[in-house]
C-alpha positions in Angstrom: -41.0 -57.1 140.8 -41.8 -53.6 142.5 -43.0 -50.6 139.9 -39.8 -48.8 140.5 -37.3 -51.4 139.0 -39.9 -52.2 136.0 -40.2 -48.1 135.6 -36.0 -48.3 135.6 -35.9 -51.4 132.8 -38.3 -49.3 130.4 -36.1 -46.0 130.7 -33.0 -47.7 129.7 -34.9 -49.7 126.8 -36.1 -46.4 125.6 -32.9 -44.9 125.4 -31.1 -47.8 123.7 -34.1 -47.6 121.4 -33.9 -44.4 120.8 -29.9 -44.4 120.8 -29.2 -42.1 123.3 -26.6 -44.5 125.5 -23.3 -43.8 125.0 -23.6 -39.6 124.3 -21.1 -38.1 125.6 -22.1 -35.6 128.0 -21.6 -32.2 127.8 -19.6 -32.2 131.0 -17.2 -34.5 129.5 -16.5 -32.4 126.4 -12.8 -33.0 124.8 -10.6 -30.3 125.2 -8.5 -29.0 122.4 -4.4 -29.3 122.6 -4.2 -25.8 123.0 -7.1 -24.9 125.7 -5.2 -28.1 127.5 -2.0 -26.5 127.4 -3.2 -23.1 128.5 -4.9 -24.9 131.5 -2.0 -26.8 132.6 0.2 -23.4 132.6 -2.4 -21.4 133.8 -2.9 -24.0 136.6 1.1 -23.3 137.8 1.3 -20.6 139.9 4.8 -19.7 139.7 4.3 -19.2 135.8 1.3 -17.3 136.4 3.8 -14.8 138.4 6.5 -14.9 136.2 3.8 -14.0 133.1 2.9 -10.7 135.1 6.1 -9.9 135.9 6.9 -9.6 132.3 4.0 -8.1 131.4 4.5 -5.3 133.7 8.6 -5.1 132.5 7.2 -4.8 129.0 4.6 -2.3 129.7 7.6 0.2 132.2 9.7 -0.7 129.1 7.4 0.5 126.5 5.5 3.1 128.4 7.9 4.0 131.4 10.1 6.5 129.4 7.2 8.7 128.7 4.7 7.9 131.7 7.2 6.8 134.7 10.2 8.6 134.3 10.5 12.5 134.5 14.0 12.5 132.6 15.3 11.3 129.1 18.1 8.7 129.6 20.3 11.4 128.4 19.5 14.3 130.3 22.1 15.9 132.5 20.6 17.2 135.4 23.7 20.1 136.6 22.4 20.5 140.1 22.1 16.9 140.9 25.2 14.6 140.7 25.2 11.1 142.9 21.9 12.5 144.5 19.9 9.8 146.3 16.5 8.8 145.5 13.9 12.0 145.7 10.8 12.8 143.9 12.4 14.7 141.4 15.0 11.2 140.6 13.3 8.3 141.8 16.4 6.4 142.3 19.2 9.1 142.2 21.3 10.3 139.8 24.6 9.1 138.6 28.1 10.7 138.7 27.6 12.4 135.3 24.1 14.0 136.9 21.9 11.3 134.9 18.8 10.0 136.0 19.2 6.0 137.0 15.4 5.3 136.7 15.5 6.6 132.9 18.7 4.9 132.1 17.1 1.2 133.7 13.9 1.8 132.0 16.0 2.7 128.1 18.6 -0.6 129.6 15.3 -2.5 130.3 13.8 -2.0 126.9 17.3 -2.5 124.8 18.1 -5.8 126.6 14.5 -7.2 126.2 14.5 -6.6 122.4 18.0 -8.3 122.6 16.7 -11.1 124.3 14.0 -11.3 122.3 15.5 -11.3 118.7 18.2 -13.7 119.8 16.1 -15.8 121.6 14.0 -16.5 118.5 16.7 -16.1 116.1 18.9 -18.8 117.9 15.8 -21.4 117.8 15.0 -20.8 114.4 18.6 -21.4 113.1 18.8 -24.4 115.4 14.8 -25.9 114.2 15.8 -25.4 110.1 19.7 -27.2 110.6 18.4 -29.8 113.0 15.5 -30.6 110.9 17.1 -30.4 107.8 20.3 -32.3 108.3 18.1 -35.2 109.9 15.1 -35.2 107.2 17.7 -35.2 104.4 20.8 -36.9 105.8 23.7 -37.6 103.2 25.9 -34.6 101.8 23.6 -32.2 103.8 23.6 -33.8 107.4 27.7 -34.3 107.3 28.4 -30.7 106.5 25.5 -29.2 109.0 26.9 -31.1 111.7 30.5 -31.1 111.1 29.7 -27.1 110.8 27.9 -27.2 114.4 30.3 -29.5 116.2 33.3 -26.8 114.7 31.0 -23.9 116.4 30.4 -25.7 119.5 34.0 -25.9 120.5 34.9 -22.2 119.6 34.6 -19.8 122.7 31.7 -17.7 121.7 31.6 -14.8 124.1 35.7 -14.1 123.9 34.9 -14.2 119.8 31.9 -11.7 120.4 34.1 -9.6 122.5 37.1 -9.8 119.9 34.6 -8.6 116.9 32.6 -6.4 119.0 35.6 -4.6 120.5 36.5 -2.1 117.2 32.7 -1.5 116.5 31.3 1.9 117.5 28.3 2.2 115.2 25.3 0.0 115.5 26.5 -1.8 118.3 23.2 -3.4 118.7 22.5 -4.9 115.8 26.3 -6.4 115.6 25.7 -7.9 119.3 22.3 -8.9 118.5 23.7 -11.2 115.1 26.6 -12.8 117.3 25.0 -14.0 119.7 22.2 -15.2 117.9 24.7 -16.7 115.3 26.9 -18.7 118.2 23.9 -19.8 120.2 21.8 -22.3 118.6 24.4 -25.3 117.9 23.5 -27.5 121.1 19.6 -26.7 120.4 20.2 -28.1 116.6 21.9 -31.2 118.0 18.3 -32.1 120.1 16.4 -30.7 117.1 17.9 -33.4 114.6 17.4 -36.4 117.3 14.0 -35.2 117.9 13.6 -35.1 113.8 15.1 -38.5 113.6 12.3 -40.0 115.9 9.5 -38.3 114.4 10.7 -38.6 110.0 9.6 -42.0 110.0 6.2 -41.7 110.8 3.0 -42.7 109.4 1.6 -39.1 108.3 5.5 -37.9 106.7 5.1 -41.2 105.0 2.3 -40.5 103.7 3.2 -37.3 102.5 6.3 -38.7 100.8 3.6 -40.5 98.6 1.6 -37.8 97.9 4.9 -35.8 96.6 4.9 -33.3 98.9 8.6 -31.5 98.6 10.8 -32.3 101.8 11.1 -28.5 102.6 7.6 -28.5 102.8 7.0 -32.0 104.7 9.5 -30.6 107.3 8.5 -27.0 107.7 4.3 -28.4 107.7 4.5 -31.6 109.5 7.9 -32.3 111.1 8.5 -29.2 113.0 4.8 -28.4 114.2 5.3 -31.9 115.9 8.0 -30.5 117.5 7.1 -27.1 118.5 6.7 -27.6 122.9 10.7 -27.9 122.6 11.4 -24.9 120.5 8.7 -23.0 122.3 10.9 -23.9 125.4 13.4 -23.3 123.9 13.2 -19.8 122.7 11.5 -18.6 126.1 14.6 -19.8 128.1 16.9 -18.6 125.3 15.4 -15.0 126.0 17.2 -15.3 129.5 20.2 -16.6 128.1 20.5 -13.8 125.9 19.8 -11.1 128.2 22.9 -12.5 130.6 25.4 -12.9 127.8 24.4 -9.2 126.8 24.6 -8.0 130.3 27.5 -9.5 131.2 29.4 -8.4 127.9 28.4 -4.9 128.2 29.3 -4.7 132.3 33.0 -5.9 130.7 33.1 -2.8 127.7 32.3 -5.7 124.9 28.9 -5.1 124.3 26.4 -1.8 124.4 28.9 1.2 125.0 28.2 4.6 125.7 26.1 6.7 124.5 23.8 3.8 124.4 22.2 2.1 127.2 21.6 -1.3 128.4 21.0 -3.1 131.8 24.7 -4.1 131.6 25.8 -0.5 130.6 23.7 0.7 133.9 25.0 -2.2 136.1 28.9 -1.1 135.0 28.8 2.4 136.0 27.0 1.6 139.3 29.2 -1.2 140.1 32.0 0.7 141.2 30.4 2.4 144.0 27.6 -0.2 145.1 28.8 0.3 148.3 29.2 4.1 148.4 26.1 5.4 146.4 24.1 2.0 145.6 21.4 3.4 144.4 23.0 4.1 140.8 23.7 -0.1 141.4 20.6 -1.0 142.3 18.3 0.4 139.6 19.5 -1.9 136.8 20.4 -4.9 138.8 16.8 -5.1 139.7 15.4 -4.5 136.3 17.4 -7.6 135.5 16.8 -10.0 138.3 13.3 -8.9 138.1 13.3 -10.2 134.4 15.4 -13.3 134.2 13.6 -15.0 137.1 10.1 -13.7 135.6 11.3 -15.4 132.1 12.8 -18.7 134.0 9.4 -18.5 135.5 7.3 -18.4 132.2 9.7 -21.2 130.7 9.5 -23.9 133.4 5.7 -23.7 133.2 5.6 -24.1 129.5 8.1 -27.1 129.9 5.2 -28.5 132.8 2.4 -27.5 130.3 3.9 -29.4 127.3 4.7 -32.1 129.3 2.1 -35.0 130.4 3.6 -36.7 132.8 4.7 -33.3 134.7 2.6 -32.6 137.7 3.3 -29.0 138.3 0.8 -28.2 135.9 -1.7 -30.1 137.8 -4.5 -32.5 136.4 -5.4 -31.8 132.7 
């Protein structure tokens, strides 16, 4: 036997002695859910785009008013009406002698808190009558489902449009509760099937026993369980939202004059795209710019959240 392998024998008695086989190595350190998630969605480069494109619309929404543009959205310029792009408009002026860069960046920052609100609002109606209906069942689950099957076959933007038609005062706030109010019904229905797999399990069990309330049990341990799809959910709801807003103030139902929107900015422009399409191109840019930049940000939390995905790349 040569001195190497007898040198080789006593190391690895040593270290069984000593109990050193089987450490882990720090190389091989276990990764919390959330740095795993982070890594999966940072590895996607698309949703690394799509996060800096939003980033940068929130920052010109926030900051571009003061720091971008050289005009309040409702300043009247009287020696410049339908002007093309220049230094002193950046993208032109509208018919009434308005600056279209500070009416996109005002649209910009009204339809992103829009989208925003709704987005959340809608998924956290849908996450407490999903759960709810499936943890408790009985009475409960009858009336919260025969209440979202009624809302799911009633045309929701022609009632927005109906209601939002005769309001002239805090138009915002009214478009912002319909929406939210008619959007969540098909995210409850997946809500209360993914509540139905998950109620039975060993740790809700257990807090059954320990007499833990069912409010609790569902709002502690049920919906965290549950939390990739209404993450998802919310972030592609933000898109949703902004559309439905866009498109019902481009028709007169939504944000109406003297405030602004995207779709508000799209409407007037829309009517001479092809004469003077720099009053059309300002907002529908801003909005492109942020729906595909949120689609973007939603498909790689859906990859991230989701093992067998492998746009996120390895883990």
């Amino acid at each position: 036997m040569s001195l190497e392998l007898i040198a080789s024998e006593a190391t690895v008695v040593e270290s069984i002695a000593d109990g050193s086989v089987g450490e882990r190595s720090p190389r091989t350190k276990r990764l919390s859910r959330r740095a795993l998630l982070v890594r999966r969605f940072f590895r996607n480069k698309t949703a690394v785009v799509g996060l800096a494109m939003y980033l940068l619309l929130v920052f010109l929404a926030i900051f571009g008013p003061a720091v971008v543009a050289k005009w309040h959205y409702t300043d009247i310029d009287q020696t410049a009406f339908l002007k093309a792009p220049s230094w002193s408009h950046w993208l032109g002026t509208t018919q009434s002698g308005r600056d279209v860069l500070a009416m996109s960046l005002e649209g910009l920052r009204k339809s992103m808190i829009i989208g925003l609100v709704v987005g959340v609002g809608a998924t956290s109606i849908a996450a407490i009558v999903g759960s709810f209906s499936a943890y408790f069942g009985g009475w409960f689950e009858r009336i919260a489902m025969a209440t979202t099957d009624l809302l799911l076959v009633l045309p929701g933007l022609l009632i927005i449009a109906i209601f939002m038609r005769n309001i002239n005062t805090h138009m915002t706030e009214w478009l912002i509760f319909w929406l939210a109010f008619l959007g969540w019904m098909l995210s409850a229905r997946v809500v209360r099937s993914l509540t139905m797999s998950v109620r039975d399990r060993e740790y809700v069990t257990a807090a059954k026993y320990m007499g833990v309330p069912g409010p609790t049990i569902v709002i502690r341990h049920i919906l965290p369980n549950i939390s990739s799809l209404l993450i998802i959910d919310a972030t592609l709801g933000i898109a949703a939202a902004v559309l439905a807003e866009s498109g019902l103030s481009f028709f007169g139902f939504g944000i109406r004059s003297p405030e602004v929107s995207l779709g508000t900015v799209i409407q007037e422009g829309s009517r001479m795209a092809t004469t003077f399409p720099w009053v059309f191109i300002g907002g529908a840019s801003f909005l492109v710019f942020m729906i595909v930049a949120v689609n973007f940000i939603g498909d790689g939390l859906r990859d991230a959240f989701d093992p067998s995905s492998q746009s996120g790349g390895r883990a």
